[in-house]
N, C-alpha and C positions, 0 to 999 in steps of 0.2 A: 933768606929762604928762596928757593929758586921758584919760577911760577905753578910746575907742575905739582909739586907740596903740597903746595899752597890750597890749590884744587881739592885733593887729596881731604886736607883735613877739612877743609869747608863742606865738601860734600859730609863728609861721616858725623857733623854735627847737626849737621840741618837733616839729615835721617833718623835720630835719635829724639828728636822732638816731635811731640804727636801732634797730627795734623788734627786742625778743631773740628773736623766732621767723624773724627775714626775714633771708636768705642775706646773707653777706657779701661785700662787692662785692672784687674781685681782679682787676684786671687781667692779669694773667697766665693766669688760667683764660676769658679771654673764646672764644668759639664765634661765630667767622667759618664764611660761607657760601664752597665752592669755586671757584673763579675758573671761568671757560667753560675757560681753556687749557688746564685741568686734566681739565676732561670731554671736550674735544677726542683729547686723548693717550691717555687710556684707550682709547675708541673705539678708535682706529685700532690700539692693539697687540690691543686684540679680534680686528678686521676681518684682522692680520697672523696671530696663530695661526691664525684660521680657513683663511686661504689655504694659511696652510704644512701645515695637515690635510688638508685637499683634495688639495696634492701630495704626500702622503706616500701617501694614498691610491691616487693613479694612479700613483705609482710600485712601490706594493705590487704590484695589479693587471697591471703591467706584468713586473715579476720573475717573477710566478710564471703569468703566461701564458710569458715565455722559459724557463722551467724545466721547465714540461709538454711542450712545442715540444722542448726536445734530450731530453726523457724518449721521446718518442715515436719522436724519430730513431734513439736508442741502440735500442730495442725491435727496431724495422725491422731496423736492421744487424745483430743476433742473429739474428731469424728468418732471414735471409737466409743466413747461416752456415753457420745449424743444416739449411739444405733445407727448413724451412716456411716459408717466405714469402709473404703474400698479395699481390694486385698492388701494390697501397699499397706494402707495401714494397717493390718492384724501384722504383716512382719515386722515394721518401724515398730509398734507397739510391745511384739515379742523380746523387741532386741533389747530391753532395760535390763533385762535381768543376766546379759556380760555384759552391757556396754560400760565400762568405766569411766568415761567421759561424761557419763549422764548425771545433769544436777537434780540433786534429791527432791528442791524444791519445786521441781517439776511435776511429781509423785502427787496424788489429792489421796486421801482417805477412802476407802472403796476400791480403790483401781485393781486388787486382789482379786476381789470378788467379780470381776466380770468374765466372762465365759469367750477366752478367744482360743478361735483353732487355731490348732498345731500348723506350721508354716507349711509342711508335707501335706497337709488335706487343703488349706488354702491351693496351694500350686493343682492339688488330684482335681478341685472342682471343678476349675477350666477349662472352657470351651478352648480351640486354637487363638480366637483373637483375643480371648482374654489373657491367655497365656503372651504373645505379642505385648499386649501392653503394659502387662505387669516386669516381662524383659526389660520396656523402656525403664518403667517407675525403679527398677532395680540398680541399673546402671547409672541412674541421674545420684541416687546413696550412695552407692559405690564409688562414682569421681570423686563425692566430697567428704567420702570418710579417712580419717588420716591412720585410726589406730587400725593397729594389722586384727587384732582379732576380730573389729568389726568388720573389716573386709571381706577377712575367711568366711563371714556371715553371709555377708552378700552375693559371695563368690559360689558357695554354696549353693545359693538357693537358685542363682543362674543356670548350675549345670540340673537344677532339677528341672528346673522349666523346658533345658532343653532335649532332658527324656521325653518329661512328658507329648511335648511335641512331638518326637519321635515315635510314640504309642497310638498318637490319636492321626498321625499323618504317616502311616506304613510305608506307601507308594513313593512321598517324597524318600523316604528312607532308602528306598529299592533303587528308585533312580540315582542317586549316588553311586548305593555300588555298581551299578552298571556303568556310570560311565567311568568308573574308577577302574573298571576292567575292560573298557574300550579303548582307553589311556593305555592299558599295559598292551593291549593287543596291536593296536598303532604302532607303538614303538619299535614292537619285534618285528614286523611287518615292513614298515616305512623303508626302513634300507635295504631289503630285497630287492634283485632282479626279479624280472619275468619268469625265466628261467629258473629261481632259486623257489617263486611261488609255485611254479608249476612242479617242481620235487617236493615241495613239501603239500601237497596238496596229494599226492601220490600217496606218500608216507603217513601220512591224516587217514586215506581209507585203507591202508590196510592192515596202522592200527583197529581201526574202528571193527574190521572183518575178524581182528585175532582176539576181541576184545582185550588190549592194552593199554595202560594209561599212554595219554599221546601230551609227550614233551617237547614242544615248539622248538627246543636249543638242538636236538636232533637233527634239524632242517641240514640240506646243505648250507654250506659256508664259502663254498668255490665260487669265482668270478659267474 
């Protein structure tokens, strides 16, 4: 065997024995990477607790707005018992008799027999700021009521409050419409010339000389 061979196969044996500091090879201890199907599944029970935290949350939030909601009904029906009652409570009070949500056990013997006004004379009696505050006390029911027809109850009883308002406060009523027609007069106005006011300013008196109704869209229209 010539010397280069020789070489040859000595090297390729003495590579094949494992040097006494380098890990021994084991099959069994091999360190595979995780398949995708495996990072897929995680995900997704991720993305599921998160959902089922989110509804646990709005269902938290949901409890204990219906908790404060018959905390505030049971309040009402004491005061009203007891002879202190504010208006809030005569409507809370009125509303048992649709409300379907309302627990019977709630109800005492007697509660028939008490003498509560009509929700309509309630709202007639007030002054303006009683009327203000019984808007607030109405709206604070109405966020937490969830059935529709006690809503329509309360929804109700808002727009009566905001007649009344309207009856005992004429002036603010007035100034509305006025600026609601200083809104429309601006508009018509606003993109005139000089020149186009000064024609229609013409045509204004001599409507006003023929007695004729005077229609603003008459105006010139020309540059």
């Amino acid at each position: 065997m010539d010397h280069n061979r020789r070489n040859i196969i000595s090297s390729s044996n003495s590579s094949s024995r494992r040097h006494g500091v380098s890990p021994r090879y084991d099959s069994n201890n091999r360190v595979t990477k995780s398949s995708r199907g495996g990072s897929s599944t995680t995900a997704n029970k991720i993305a599921a607790n998160y959902v089922s935290s989110e509804e646990q949350a709005r269902q938290f939030v949901a409890d204990e707005d219906k908790f404060v909601l018959r905390q505030s009904k049971k309040k009402a029906d004491i005061r009203v018992r007891e002879n202190r009652a504010k208006p809030i409570d005569y409507l809370a009070f009125s509303l048992r008799y649709i409300d379907a949500e309302r627990d019977v056990f709630d109800d005492q013997d007697g509660d028939d027999d008490i003498e509560v006004p009509e929700p309509a004379e309630v709202v007639q009696s007030l002054d303006l700021e009683g009327l203000r505050d019984l808007e607030a006390d109405i709206k604070n029911y109405h966020v937490l009521e969830t059935d529709s027809r006690n809503r329509e109850y309360w929804e109700a009883l808002r727009s009566l409050c905001k007649s009344q308002k309207a009856k005992l406060d004429p002036s603010r009523h007035d100034r509305r419409v006025v600026n609601s027609v200083e809104d429309d007069i601006n508009r018509i106005l606003a993109p005139k010339s000089y020149d186009q006011l000064c024609a229609l300013e013409k045509q204004i008196k001599t409507k006003l000389r023929s007695d004729e109704d005077i229609d603003p869209r008459l105006s010139c229209h020309g540059p």
